[in-house]
N, C-alpha and C positions, 0 to 999 in steps of 0.2 A: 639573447635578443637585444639588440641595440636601441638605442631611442630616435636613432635614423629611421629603421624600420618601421616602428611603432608611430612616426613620426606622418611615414609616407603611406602605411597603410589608413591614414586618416580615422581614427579611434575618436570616438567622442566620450567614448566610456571613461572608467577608471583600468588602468595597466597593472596588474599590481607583480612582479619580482622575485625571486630567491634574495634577500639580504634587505626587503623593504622593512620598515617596522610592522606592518599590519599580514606580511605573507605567511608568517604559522598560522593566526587565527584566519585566517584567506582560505587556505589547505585545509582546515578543520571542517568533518564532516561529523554528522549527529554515531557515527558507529565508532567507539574509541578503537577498534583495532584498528581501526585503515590511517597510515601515516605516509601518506603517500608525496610526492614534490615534483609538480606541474614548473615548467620553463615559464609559464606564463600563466596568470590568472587575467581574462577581461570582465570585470564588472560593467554589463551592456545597458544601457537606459532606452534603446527603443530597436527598431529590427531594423533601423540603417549602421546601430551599430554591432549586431549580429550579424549582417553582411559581411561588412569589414572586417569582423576577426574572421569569418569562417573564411574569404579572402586570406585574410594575412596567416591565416594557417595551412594554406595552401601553398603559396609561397615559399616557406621557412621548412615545408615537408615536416607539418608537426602533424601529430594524431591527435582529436579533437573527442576530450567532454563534455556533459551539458551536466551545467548543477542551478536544479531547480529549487527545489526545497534542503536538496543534501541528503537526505532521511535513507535513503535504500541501501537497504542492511548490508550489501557487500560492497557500499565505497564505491561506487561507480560514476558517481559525480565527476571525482577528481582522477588524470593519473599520473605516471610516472616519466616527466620529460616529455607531456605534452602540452598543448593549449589547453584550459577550462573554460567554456565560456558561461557565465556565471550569472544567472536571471533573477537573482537575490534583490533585487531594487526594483525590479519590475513585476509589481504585486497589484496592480491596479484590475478593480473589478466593475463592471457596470451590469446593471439591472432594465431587463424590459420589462417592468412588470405586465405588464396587457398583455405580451406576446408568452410570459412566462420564458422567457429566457433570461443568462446571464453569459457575461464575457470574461474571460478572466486573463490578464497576460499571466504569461509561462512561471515567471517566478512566487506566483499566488499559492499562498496555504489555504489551507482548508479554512483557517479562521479566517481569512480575509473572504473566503467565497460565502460562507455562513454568516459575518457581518452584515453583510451586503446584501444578500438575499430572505435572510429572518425579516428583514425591514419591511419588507413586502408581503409576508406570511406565505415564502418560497421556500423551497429545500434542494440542493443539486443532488442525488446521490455520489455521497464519497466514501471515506474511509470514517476510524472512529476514532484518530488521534488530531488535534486542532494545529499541530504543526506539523502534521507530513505536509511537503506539496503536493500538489494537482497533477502536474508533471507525469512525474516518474509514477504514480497511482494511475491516471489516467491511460495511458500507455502503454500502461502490462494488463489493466482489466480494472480493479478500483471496489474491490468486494466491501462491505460497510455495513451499516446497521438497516439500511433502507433498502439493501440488495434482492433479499426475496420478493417483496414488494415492487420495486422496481428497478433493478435491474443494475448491473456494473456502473461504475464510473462510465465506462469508455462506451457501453450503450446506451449511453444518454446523451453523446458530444452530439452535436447536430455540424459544425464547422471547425476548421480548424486553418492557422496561418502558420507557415512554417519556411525556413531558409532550407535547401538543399544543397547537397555538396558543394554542388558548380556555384550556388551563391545568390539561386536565383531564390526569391520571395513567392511561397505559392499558397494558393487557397485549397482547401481538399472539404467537400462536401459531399453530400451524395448523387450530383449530377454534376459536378467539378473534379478531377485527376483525382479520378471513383475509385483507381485503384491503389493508391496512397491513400483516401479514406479508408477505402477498406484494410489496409494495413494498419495505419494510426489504434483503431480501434482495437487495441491488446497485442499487439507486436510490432508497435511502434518507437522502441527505446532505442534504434541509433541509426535511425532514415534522415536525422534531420535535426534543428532546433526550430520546435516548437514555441512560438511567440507568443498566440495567444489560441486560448478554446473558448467555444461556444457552445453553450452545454440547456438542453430543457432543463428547466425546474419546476419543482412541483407544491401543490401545496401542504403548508406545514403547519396545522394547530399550535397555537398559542403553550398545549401542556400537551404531552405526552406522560403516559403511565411508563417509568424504565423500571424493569425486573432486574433487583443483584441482591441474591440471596445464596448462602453457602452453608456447606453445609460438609460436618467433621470426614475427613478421608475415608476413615475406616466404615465411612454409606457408600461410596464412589461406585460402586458395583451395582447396586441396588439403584442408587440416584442414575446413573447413566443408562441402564438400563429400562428405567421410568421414562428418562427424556427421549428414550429412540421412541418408546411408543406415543410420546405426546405429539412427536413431529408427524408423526405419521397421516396426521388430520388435521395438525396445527393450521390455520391462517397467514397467508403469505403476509398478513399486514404483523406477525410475530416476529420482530428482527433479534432472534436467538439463538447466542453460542452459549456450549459451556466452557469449563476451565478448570484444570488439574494447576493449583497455585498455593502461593504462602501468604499471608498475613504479614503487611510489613508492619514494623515497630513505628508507628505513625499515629497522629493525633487523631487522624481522621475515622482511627479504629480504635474499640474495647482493649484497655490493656491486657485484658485476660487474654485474650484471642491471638496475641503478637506469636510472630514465628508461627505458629499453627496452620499444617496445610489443609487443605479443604479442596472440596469442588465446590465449583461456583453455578451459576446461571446468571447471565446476564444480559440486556437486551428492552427498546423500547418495541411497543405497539402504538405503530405507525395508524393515527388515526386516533379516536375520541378515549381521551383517557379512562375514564368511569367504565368503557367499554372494555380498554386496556387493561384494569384491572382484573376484571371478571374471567376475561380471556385466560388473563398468566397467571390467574390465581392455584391454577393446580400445580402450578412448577412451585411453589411456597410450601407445598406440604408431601413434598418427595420423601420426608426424613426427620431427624431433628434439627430444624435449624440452629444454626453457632452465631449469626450473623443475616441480620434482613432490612436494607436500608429501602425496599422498594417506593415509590411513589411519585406524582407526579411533578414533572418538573418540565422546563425551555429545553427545546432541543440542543439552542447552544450550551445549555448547560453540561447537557450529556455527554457532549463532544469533547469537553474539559476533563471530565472525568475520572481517566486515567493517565492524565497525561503527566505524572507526576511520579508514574510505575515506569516510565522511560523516559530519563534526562540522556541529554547529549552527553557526551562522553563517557557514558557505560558502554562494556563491550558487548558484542551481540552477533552469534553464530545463525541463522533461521534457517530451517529447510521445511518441505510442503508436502503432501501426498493428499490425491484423492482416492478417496475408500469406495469399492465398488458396492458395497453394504455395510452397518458396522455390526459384523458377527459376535456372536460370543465371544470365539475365541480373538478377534479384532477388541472387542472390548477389555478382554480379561490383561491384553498388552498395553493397551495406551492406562488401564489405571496402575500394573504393576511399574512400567517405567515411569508415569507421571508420578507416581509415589519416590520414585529416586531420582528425582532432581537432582545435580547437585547442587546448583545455587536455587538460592531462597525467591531469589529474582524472575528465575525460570518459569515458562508456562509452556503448558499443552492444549490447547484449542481444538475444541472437534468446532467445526463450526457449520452448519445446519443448510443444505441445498434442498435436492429432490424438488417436489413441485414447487417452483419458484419462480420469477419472473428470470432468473439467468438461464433458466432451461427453458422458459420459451424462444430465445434466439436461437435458429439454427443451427449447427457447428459449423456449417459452411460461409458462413452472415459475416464472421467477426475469426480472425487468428486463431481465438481460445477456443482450444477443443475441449471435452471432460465437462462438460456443460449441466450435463444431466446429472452428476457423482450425486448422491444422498445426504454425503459428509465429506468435510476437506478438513485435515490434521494439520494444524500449525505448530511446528516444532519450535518454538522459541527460547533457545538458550542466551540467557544476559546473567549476566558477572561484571564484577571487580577484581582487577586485580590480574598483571599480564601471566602471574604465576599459576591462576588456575586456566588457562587457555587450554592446555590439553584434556582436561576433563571433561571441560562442556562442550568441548566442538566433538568429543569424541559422545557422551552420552547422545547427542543430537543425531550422527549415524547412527547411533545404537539403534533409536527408535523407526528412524528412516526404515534401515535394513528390516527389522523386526515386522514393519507393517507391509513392506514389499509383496508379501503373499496375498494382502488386499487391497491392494491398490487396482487402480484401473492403468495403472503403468505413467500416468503425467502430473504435473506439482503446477503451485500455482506461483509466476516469475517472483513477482515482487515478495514473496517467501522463500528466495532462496540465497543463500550465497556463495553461488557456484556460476560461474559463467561456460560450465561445461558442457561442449555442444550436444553431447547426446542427451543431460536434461533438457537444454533449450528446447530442441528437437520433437523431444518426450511431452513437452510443455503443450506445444500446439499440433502435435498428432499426427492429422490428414493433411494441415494444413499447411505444415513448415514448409513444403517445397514451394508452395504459391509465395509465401511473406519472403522466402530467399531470391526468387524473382524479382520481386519489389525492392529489395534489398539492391542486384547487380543493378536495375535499372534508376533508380535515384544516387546510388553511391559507390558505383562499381570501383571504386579506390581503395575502399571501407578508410573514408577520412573518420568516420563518426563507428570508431573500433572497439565502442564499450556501452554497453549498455547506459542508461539514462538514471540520474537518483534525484 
């Protein structure tokens, strides 16, 4: 790429290079295995300068990513020998409080939308990590701790502005290019870049009661067995998974306790805390507890929480299944393999649907099919170290294959990392063939040929 070009396709952004000083850490995404090297990085400051790259990427016949926050487990931000165009500086959020909405451009985390909107005693539903972005969460669905309650990330956007292939700037609402909203909303990761969303927010008391109590492995049969029957009547305002996990060697935990795996429960009650306790207090006495930090605390707080269990540059395999029930023998698999992890890092997530606010939308509403599943299994393999790569990506199908008997046959995107088209496919169901329409009719070139991170 020459600096004629870059010259004439009028960039206001930052260009950044192979051989720049700042282009490895440019390239660096939060998954250490993806080392991937883009012809061009644009770091864009507003969406005249997302025009012009998706322009100047047209031109040059480059293939085109979008790195929002970076976070998505399979490196799809960045790729190999093409454009990124890179919304990392455009994090700006506004608040209506009266109308309960928020705005956020493209390259906004989650902290920056939870800054902005606590201030107001608002909550947007998102995810439960303070630096995923919005983006790439938004886009695939955006499951979180608010989800039963109310609903996805992506059923909550109310507006959205976005650049399309040909370069045009367009608004998608629900009586605005209704059918590019309706794609946005959960299979939306390569129609486009998204500049900014507009999202309801909702209210958020001052304290939440958040339940994290664990309890020695050798209960895990017993304790998960306990939790299918609490969900069964649980409260949508219970935003509860559990977790087959280890004990890091961390100050934040009992030295006794380090390396030690456990099942967990964790999760706030959305809503008046005192009430919150009363609610979760029966998941406290599943067993013997090893470990019980529950109590009230800031939502922001919550959101921080674990964010300390995945730094950037550990490696990280994920894949997804939703469980059509979780049977005995579905149960008696996810505690035998969550028990052989191989890294200490590693989790298994059953994470808690059925009657929920994501099963009140339709299937036919939003991309995401599998709406209704009871339970979705988060496979999350994270290591150190390139030399155990074989292990953990292989342990991770282990469990895939293993639960395939109870699946409802689809995974959820942003848990996977696989861009292969019969999961894609698998993902959204009934729906695929409508979102691949959408797909030839905004970008029949496929300029935007990889998913969104």
């Amino acid at each position: 790429m020459t600096q004629e070009s870059l010259d004439a396709a009028g960039l206001n952004g930052k260009a950044i290079r192979p051989g720049d000083a700042n282009y490895d850490e440019a390239r660096r995404v939060w998954n250490g295995t993806i080392d991937k090297r883009p012809a061009l990085i644009v770091r864009c400051q507003n969406s005249d300068d997302v025009v012009a790259a998706v322009k100047l990427a047209r031109t040059e016949g480059l293939a085109v990513t979008v790195r929002g926050g970076g976070h998505h487990v399979a490196g799809s931000a960045v790729n190999d020998g093409g454009l990124v165009i890179d919304l990392s500086e455009m994090r700006g959020v506004t608040v209506d409080a009266a109308a309960k909405t928020a705005r956020a451009e493209g390259g906004a985390l989650l902290v920056d939308v939870d800054n902005a909107t606590l201030q107001h005693g608002l909550a947007v539903p998102m995810g439960l990590f303070s630096e995923t972005g919005i983006a790439g969460l938004t886009l695939a669905g955006g499951y979180g701790w608010q989800s039963r309650l109310r609903g996805l990330a992506c059923d909550n956007l109310i507006a959205a502005e976005l650049v399309t292939a040909d370069g045009s700037l367009l608004k998608a609402t629900a009586s605005e290019n209704t059918d590019l909203f309706w794609a946005l909303r959960g299979g939306g990761q390569n129609l486009g870049v998204v500049t900014s969303f507009e999202y309801r927010a909702h209210p958020m008391p001052d304290q939440l009661f958040f339940l994290f109590v664990a309890y020695p492995i050798a209960e895990a049969n017993e304790v998960l067995r306990k939790v299918r029957e609490y969900t069964r009547t649980a409260p949508r305002e219970a935003g509860i998974i559990a977790v087959l996990w280890t004990f890091p060697a961390a100050e934040s935990y009992p030295e006794e306790i380090w390396n030690q795996q456990f099942v967990g429960i964790a999760g706030p009650y959305i809503g008046d805390a005192a009430e919150g306790e009363r609610i979760l207090q029966p998941l406290r006495e599943l067993g013997t507890p090893m470990f019980d930090i529950s109590s009230p605390m800031p939502f922001g707080d919550i959101q921080h929480l674990f964010d300390e269990e995945y730094p950037k540059g550990r490696r990280y395999y994920w894949r997804s299944t939703y469980l059509k029930e979780l049977s005995d023998d579905a149960l008696l698999k996810v505690v035998d393999l969550g028990s052989r992890r191989p890294s200490p890092f590693t989790s298994l997530d059953v994470w808690i649907g059925g009657d929920s606010a994501v099963a009140d939308v339709g299937v036919d509403e939003t991309p995401m099919a599998h709406r209704d599943a009871p339970f979705m299994i988060g496979i999350e393999s994270n290591w150190e170290g390139p030399a155990h790569d074989a292990a953990n990506i292989a342990w991770a199908r282990e469990v895939f294959t293993a639960l395939e008997p109870h699946s409802t046959g689809g995974s959820y995107v942003n848990f996977e990392d696989s861009d292969d088209p019969a999961r894609v496919a698998a993902a959204y169901g009934p729906n695929y063939q409508r979102l691949m329409q959408i797909k030839q009719k905004y970008d029949p070139d496929n300029l935007f040929g990889s998913r969104r991170g």
